[in-house]
Backbone as CSV, one residue per row, in Angstrom:
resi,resn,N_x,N_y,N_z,CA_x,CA_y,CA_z,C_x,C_y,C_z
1,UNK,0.846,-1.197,0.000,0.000,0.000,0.000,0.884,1.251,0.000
2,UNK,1.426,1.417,-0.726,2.174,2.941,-1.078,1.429,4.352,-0.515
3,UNK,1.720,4.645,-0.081,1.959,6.185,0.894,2.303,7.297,-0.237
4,UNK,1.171,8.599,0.277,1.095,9.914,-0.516,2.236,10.477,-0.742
5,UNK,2.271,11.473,-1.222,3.476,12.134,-1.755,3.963,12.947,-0.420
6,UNK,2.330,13.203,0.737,2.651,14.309,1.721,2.717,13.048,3.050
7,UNK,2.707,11.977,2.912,2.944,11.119,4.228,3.987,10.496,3.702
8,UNK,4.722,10.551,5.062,6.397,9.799,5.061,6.596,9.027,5.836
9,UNK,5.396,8.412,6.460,5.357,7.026,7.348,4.193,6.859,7.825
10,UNK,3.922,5.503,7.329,2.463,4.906,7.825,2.449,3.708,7.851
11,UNK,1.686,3.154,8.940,1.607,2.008,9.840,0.160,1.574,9.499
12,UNK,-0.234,0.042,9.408,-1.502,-0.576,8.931,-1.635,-1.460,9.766
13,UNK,-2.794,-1.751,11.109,-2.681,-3.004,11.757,-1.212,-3.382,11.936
14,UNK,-0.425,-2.690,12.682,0.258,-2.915,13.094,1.079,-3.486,14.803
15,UNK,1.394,-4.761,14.681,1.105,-5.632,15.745,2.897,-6.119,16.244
16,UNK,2.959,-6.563,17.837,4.208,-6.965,17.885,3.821,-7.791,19.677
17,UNK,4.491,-9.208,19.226,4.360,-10.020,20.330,5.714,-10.624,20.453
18,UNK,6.032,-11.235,21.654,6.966,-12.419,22.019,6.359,-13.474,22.436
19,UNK,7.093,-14.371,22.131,6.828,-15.688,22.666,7.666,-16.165,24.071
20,UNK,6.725,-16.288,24.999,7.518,-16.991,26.444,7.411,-17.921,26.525
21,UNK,7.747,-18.950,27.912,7.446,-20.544,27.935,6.262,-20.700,27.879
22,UNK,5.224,-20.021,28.558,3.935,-20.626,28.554,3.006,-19.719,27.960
23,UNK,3.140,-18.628,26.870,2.471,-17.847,26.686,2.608,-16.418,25.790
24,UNK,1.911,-16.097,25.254,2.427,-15.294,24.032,2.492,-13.621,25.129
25,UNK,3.099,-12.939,24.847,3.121,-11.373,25.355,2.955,-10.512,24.416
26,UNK,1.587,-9.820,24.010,1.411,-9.089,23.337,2.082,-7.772,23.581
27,UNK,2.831,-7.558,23.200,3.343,-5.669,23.130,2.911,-4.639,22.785
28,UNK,2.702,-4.858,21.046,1.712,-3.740,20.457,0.310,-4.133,20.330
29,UNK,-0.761,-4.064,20.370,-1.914,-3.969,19.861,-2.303,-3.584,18.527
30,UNK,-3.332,-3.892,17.749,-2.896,-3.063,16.331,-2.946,-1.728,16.128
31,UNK,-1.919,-1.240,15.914,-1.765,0.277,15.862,-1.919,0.827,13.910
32,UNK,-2.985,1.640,13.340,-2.917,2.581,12.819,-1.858,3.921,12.675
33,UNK,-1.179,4.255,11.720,-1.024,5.600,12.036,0.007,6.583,10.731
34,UNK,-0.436,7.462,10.236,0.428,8.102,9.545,0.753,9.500,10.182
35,UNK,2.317,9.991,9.299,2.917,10.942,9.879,3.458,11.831,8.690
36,UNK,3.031,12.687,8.419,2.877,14.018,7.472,4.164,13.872,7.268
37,UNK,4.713,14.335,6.313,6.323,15.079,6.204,6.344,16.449,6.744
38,UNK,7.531,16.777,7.560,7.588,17.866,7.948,7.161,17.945,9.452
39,UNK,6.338,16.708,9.685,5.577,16.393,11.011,6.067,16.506,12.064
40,UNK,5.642,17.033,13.565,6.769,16.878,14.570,5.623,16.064,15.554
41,UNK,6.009,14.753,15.889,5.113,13.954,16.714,5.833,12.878,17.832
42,UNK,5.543,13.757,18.791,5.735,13.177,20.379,4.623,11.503,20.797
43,UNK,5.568,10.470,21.189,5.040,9.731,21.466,5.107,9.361,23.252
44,UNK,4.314,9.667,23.470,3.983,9.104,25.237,3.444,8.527,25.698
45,UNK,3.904,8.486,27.217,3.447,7.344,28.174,4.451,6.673,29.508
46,UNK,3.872,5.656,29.653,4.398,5.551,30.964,6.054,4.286,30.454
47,UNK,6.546,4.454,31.647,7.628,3.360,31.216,7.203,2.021,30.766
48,UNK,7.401,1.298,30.015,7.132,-0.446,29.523,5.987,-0.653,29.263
49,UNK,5.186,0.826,28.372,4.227,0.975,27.480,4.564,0.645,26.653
50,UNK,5.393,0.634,25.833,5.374,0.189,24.399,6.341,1.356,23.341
51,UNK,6.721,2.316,24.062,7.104,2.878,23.273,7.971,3.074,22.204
52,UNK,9.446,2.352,22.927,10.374,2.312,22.360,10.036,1.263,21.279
53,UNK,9.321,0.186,21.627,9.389,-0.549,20.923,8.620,-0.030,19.289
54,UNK,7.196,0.823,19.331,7.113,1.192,18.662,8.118,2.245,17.495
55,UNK,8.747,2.586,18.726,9.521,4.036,17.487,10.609,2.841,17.261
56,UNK,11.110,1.779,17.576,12.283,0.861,16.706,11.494,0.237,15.406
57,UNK,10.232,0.066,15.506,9.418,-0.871,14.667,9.466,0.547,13.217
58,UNK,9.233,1.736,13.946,8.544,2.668,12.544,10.090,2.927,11.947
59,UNK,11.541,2.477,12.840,12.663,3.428,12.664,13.397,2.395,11.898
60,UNK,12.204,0.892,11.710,13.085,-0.179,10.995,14.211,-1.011,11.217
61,UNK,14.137,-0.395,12.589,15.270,-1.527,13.879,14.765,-2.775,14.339
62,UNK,13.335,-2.961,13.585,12.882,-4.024,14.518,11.907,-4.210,13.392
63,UNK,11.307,-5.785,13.157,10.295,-5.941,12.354,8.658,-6.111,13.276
64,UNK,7.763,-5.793,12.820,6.693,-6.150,13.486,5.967,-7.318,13.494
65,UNK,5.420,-8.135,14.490,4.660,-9.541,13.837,3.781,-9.783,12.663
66,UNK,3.126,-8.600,13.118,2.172,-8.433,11.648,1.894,-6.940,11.319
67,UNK,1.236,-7.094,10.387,0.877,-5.424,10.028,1.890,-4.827,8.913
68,UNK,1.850,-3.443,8.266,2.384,-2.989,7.387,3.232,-1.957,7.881
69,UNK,4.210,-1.644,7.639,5.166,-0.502,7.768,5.561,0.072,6.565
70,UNK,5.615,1.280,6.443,6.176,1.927,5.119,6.979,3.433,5.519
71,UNK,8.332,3.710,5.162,8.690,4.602,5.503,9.133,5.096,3.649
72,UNK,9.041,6.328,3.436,9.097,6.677,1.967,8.787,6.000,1.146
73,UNK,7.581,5.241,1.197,7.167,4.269,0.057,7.938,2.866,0.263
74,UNK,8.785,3.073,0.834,9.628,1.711,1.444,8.715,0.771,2.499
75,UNK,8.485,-0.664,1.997,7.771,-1.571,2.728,8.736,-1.784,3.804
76,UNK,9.176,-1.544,4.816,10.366,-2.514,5.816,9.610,-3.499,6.221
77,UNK,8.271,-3.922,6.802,7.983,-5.021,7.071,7.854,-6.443,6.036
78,UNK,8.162,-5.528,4.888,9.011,-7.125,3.454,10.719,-7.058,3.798
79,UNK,11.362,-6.393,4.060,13.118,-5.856,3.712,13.248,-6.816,5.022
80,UNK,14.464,-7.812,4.463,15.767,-7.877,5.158,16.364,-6.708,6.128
81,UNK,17.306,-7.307,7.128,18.295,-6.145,8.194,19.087,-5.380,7.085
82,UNK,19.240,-5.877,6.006,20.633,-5.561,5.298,19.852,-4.337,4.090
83,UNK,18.668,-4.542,3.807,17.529,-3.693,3.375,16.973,-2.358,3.818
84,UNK,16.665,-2.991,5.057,16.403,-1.719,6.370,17.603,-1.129,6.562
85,UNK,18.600,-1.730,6.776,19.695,-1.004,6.560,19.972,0.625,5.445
86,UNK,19.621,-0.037,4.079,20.108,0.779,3.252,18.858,2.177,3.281
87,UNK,17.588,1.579,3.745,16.859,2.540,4.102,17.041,3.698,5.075
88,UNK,17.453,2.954,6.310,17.850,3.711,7.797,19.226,4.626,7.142
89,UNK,20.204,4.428,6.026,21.377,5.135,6.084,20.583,6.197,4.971
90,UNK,19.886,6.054,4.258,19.582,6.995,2.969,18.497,8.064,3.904
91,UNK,17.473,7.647,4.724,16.373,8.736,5.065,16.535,8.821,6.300
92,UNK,17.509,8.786,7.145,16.934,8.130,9.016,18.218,8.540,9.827
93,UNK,17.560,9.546,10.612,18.698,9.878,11.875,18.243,9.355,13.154
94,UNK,19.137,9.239,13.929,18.619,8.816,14.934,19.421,9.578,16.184
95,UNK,18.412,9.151,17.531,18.845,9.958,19.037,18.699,9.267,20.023
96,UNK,19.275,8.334,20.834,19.151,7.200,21.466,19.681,7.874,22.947
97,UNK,18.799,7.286,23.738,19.124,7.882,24.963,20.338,6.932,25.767
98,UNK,21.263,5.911,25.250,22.040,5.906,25.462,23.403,5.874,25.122
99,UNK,23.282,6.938,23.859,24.394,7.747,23.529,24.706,7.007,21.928
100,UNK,24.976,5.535,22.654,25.604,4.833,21.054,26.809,5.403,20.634
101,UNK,28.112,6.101,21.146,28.578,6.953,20.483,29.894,5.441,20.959
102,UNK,30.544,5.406,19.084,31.772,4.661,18.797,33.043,5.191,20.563
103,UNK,33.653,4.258,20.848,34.388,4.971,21.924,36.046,5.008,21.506
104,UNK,36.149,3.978,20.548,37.435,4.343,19.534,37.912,5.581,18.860
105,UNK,36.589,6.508,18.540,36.697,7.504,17.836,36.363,8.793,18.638
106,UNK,36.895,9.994,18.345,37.085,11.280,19.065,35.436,11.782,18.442
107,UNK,35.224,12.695,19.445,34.302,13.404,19.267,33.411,13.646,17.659
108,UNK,34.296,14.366,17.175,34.370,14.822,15.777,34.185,13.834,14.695
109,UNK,34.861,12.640,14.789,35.083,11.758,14.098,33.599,11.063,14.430
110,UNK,32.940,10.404,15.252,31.732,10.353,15.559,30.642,10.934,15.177
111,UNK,30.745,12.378,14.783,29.898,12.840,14.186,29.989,12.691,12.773
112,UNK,31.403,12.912,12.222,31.640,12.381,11.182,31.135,11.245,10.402
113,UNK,30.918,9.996,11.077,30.772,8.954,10.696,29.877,8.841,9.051
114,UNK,28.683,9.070,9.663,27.470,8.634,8.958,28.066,9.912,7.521
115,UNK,28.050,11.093,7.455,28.357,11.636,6.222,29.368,10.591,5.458
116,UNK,30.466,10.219,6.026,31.909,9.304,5.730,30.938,7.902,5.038
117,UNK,30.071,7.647,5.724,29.353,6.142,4.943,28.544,6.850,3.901
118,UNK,27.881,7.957,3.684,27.559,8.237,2.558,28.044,9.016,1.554
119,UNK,30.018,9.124,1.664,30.253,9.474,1.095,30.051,10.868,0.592
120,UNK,29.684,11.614,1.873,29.457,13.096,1.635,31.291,13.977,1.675
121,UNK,31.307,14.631,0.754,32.601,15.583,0.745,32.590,16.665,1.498
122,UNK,31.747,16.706,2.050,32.042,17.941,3.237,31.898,17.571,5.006
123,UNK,32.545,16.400,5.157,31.975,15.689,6.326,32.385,16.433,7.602
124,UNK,33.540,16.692,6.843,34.522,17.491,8.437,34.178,19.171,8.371
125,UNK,33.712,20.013,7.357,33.499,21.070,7.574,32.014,20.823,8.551
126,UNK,31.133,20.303,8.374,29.708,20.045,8.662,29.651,19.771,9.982
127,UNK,30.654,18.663,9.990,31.128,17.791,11.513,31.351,18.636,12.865
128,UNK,32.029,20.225,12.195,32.776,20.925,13.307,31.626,21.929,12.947
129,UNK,30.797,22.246,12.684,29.905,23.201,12.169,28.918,22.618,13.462
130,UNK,27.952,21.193,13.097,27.026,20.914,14.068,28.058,20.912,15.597
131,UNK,28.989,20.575,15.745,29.714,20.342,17.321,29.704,21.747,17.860
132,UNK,29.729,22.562,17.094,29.989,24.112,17.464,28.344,24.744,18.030
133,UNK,27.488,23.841,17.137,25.820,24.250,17.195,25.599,23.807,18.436
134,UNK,25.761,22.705,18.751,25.231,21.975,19.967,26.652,22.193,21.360
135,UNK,27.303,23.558,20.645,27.841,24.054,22.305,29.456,22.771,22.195
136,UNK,30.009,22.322,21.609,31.226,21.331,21.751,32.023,21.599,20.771
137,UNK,31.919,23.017,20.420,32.487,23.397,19.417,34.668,22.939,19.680
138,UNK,34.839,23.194,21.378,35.925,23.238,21.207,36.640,21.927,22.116
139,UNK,35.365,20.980,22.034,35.611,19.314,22.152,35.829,18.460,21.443
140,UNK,36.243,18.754,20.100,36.238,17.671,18.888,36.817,16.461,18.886
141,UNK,38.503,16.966,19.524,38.785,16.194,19.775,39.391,15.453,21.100
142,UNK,38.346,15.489,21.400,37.861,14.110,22.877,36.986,12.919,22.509
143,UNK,37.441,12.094,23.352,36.938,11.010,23.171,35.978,10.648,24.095
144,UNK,34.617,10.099,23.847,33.401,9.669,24.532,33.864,9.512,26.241
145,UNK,34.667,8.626,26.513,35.261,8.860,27.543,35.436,9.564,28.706
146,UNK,35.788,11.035,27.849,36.190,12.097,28.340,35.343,13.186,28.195
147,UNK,34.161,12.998,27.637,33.149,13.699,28.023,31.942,13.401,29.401
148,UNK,31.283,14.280,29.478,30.111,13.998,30.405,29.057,13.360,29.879
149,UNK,28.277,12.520,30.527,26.691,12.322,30.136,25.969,13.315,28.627
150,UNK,25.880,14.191,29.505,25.685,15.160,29.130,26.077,15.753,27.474
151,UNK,27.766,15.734,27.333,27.884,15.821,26.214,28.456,15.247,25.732
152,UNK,28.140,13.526,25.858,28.198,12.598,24.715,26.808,12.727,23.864
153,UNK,25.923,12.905,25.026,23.999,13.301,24.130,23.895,14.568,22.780
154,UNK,24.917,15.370,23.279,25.194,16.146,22.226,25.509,15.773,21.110
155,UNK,26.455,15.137,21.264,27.882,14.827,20.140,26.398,13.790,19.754
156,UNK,25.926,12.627,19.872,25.195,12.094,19.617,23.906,12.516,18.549
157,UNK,23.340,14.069,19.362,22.016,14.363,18.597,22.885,15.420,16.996
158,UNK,24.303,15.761,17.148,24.979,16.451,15.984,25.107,15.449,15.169
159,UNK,25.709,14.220,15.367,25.829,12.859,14.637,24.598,12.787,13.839
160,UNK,23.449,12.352,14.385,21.987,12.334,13.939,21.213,13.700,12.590
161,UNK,21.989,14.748,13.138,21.569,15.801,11.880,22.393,15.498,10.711
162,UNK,23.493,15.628,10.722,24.635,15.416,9.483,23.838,15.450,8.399
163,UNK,23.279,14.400,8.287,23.171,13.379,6.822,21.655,14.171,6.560
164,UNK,21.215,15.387,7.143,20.002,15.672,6.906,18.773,15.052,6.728
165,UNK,18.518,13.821,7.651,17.509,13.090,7.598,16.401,12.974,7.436
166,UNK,15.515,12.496,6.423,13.884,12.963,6.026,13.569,12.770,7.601
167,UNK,13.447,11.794,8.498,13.282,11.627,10.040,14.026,11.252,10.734
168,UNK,13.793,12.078,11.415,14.779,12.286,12.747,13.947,11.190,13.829
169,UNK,14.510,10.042,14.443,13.650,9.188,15.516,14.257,9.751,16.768
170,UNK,13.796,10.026,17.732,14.574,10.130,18.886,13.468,9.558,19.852
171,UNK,14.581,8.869,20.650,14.588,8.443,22.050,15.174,9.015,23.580
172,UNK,13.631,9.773,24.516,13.881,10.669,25.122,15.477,11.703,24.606
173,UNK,15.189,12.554,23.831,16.533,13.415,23.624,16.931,13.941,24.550
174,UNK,16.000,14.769,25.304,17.099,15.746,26.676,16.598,14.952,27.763
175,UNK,16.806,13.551,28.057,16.672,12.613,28.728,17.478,12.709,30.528
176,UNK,19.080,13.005,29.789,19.900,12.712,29.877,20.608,14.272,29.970
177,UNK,20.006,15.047,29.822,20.672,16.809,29.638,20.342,17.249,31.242
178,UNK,21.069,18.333,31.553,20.697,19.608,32.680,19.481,20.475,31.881
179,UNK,18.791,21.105,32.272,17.546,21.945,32.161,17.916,22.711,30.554
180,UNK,18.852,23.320,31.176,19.418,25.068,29.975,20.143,23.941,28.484
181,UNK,20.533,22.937,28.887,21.222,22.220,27.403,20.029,21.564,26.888
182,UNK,19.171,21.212,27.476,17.871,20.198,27.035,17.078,21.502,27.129
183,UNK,16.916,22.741,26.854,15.892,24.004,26.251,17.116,23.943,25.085
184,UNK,18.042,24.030,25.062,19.190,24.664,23.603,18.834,23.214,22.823
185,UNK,18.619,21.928,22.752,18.993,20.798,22.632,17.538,20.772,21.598
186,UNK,16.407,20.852,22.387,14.958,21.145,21.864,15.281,22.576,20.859
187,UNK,15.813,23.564,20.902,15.047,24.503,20.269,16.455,23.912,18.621
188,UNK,16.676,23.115,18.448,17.579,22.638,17.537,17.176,21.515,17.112
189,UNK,16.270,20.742,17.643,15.501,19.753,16.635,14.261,20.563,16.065
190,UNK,13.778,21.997,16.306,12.802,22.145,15.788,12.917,23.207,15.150
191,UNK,14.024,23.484,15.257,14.850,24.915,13.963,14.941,23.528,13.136
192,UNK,15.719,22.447,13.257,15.874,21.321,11.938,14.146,20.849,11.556
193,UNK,13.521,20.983,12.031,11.936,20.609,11.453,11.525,21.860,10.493
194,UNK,11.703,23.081,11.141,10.927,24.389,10.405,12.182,24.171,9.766
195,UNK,13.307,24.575,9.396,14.340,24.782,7.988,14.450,23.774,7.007
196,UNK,14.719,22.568,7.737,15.253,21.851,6.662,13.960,20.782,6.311
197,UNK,13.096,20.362,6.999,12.061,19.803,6.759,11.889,18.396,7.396
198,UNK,12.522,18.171,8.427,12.885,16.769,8.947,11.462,16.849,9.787
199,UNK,11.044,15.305,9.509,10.015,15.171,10.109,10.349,14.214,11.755
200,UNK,10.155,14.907,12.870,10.633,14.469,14.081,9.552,13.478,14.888
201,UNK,10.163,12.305,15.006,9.346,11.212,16.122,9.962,10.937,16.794
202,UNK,9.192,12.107,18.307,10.324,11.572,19.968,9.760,10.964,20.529
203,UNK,10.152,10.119,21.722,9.529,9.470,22.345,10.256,10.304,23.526
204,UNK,8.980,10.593,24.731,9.598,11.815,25.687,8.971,11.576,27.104
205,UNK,9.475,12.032,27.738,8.809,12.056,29.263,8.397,13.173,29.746
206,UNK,9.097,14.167,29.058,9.243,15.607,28.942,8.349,16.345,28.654
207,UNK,7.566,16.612,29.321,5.912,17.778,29.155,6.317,18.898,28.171
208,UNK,7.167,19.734,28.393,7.444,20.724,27.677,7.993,20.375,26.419
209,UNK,8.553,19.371,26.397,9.082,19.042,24.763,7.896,18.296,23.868
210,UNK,7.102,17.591,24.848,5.865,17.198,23.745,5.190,18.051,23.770
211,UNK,4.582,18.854,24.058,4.062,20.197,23.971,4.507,20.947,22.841
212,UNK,5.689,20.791,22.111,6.277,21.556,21.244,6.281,20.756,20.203
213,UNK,5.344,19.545,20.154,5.638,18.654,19.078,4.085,19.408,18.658
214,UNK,3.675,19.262,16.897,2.108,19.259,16.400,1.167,18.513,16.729
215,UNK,1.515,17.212,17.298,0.860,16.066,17.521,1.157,15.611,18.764
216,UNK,0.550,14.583,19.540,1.104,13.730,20.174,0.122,12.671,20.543
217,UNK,0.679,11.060,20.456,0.326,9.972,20.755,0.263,9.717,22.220
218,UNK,-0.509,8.504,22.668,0.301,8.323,24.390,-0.043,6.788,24.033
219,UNK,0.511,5.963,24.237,1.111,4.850,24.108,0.427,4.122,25.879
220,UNK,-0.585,3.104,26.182,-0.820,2.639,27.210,-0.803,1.029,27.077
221,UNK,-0.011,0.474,27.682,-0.252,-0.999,27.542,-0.425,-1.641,26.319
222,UNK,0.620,-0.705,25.242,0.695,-1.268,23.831,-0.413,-1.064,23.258
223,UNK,-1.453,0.102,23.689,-2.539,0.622,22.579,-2.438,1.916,22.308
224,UNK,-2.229,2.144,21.110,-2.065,3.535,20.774,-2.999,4.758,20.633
225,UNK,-3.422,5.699,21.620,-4.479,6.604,21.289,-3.832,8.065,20.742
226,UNK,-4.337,8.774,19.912,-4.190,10.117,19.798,-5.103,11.321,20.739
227,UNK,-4.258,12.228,21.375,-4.625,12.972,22.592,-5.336,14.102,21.414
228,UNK,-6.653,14.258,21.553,-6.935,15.248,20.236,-6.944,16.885,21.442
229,UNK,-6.968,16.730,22.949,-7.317,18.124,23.300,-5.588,18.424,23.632
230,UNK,-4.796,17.391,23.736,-3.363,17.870,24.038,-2.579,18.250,22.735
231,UNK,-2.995,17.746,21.836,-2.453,18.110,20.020,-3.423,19.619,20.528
232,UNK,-4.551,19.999,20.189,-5.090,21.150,20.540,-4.219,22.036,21.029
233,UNK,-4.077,21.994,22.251,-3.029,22.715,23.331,-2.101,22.952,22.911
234,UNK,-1.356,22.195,21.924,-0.044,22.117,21.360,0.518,23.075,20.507
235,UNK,-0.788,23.005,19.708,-0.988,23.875,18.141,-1.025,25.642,19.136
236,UNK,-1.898,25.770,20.087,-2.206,26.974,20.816,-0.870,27.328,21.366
237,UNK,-0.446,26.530,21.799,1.049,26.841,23.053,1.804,27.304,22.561
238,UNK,2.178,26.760,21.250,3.779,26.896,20.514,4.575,27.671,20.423
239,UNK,3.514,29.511,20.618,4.071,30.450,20.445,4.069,31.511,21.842
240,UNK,3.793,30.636,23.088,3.310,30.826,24.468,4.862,31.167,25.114
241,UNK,5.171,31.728,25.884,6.589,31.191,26.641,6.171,29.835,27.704
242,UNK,7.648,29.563,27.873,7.302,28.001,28.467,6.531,27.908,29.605
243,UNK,6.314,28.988,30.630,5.598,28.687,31.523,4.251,28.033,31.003
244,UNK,3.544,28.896,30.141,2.418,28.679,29.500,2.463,27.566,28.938
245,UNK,3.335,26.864,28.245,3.220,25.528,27.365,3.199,24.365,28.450
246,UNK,4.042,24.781,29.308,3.821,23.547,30.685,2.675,23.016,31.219
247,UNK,1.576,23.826,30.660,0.783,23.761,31.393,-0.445,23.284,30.680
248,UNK,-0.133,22.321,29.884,-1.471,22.108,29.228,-1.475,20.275,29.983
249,UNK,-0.793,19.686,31.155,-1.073,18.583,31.488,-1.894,18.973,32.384
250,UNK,-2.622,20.648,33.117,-3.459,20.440,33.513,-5.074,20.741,32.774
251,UNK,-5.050,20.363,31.552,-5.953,20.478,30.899,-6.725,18.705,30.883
252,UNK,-8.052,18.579,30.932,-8.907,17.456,30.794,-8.559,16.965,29.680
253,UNK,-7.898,15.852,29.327,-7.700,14.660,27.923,-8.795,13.999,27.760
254,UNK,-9.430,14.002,26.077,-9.665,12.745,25.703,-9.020,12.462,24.375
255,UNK,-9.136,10.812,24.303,-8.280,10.054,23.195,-9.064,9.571,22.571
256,UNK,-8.919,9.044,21.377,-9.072,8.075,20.324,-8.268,6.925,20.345
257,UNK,-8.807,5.720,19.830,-7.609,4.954,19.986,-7.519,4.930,18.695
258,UNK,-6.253,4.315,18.021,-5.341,4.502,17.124,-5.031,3.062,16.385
259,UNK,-6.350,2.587,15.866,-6.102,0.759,16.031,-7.218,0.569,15.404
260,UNK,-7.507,-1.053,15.435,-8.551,-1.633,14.585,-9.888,-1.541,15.156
């Protein structure tokens, strides 16, 4: 089922279980769902809801039991690892809340990477360009090691822009930040949404950062609903200062569920 020219990921009955000794563990439920290009959509909920697992399933890290996946017209739930692969390096950045960052390689070189696999010629001007954006301008060369928590997540979410990714997946991004680097950290995935056109799927804990997404899901016991009065709030807030955007978890929710 091929996907519009203006959706850049959509999900059909989409399902995901394990098998234990005595019993199957459903994870996902069937989840529905498309995501605009350009889209910025927060996925939430509580811990060992389902989340991650969903954003690995849409990010092509993971296959689903059943159901359809399509990211740019790309089926991944037909593709091989080695398939998904060539997909995840051509359209797909990623932000993992635990860093992932090579520990052989210096700062710089880390960010480097992914341009270097696609053979981009400007890897190292770009490389020291984003390290400088995200504040590590004069850490390049250090090694994971020898940074903090803190700004290996950096060096990590600069890695993830490089290659200018149709989507950006992230996993809790300022997870792992102090307050003032996770406000600089956020207002730089969504300068990369309004400029360059990357369509962003976080998965967050973070009130104020889903608040700043257009959308947002909440993910309960592997059923997916869409929050239609917190997307509301969202669209209203955006241009609020943050006190004001904080504050739409005390607003009354209702959902839809997002499924068969």
């Amino acid at each position: 089922m091929p996907i519009n020219s203006e959706t850049i990921l959509k999900v059909q009955e989409l399902t995901k279980s394990v098998q234990l000794e005595d019993k199957i563990l459903e994870l996902l439920q069937p989840i529905n769902l498309e995501v605009k290009a350009g889209e910025s959509l927060a996925i939430v909920g509580s811990s060992g809801s389902g989340k991650t697992t969903l954003l690995s399933i849409l990010a092509g890290l993971d296959l689903p039991s059943s159901g359809q996946v399509y990211l740019k017209n790309h089926a991944l739930h037909q593709f091989n690892e080695e398939q998904r692969s060539e997909v995840r390096a051509q359209h797909v950045g990623f932000i993992f809340q635990q860093f992932l960052l090579i520990n052989s390689l210096t700062a710089l070189e880390n960010v480097m990477l992914p341009a270097e696999l696609a053979n981009q010629p400007d890897a190292l001007e770009r490389g020291k360009a984003l390290l400088a954006q995200v504040g590590l301008g004069e850490r390049g060369n250090h090694y994971p090691s020898q940074l903090s928590g803190g700004e290996q997540q950096r060096v990590a979410i600069a890695r993830a822009f490089i290659a200018n990714p149709d989507v950006l997946f992230a996993d809790e991004p300022t997870g792992n930040l102090d307050t003032s680097t996770g406000v600089h950290i956020a207002d730089l995935l969504f300068e990369m949404n309004k400029d360059i056109g990357t369509t962003l799927v976080l998965v967050t804990h973070d009130e104020k950062l889903a608040a700043r997404c257009q959308r947002q899901v909440v993910m309960n016991s592997g059923v997916l609903t869409e929050n239609k009065t917190l997307n509301k709030v969202s669209v209203e807030a955006k241009n609020e200062p943050d006190e004001i955007k904080g504050e739409f978890a005390e607003h009354e929710t209702t959902t839809d569920k997002i499924g068969s």
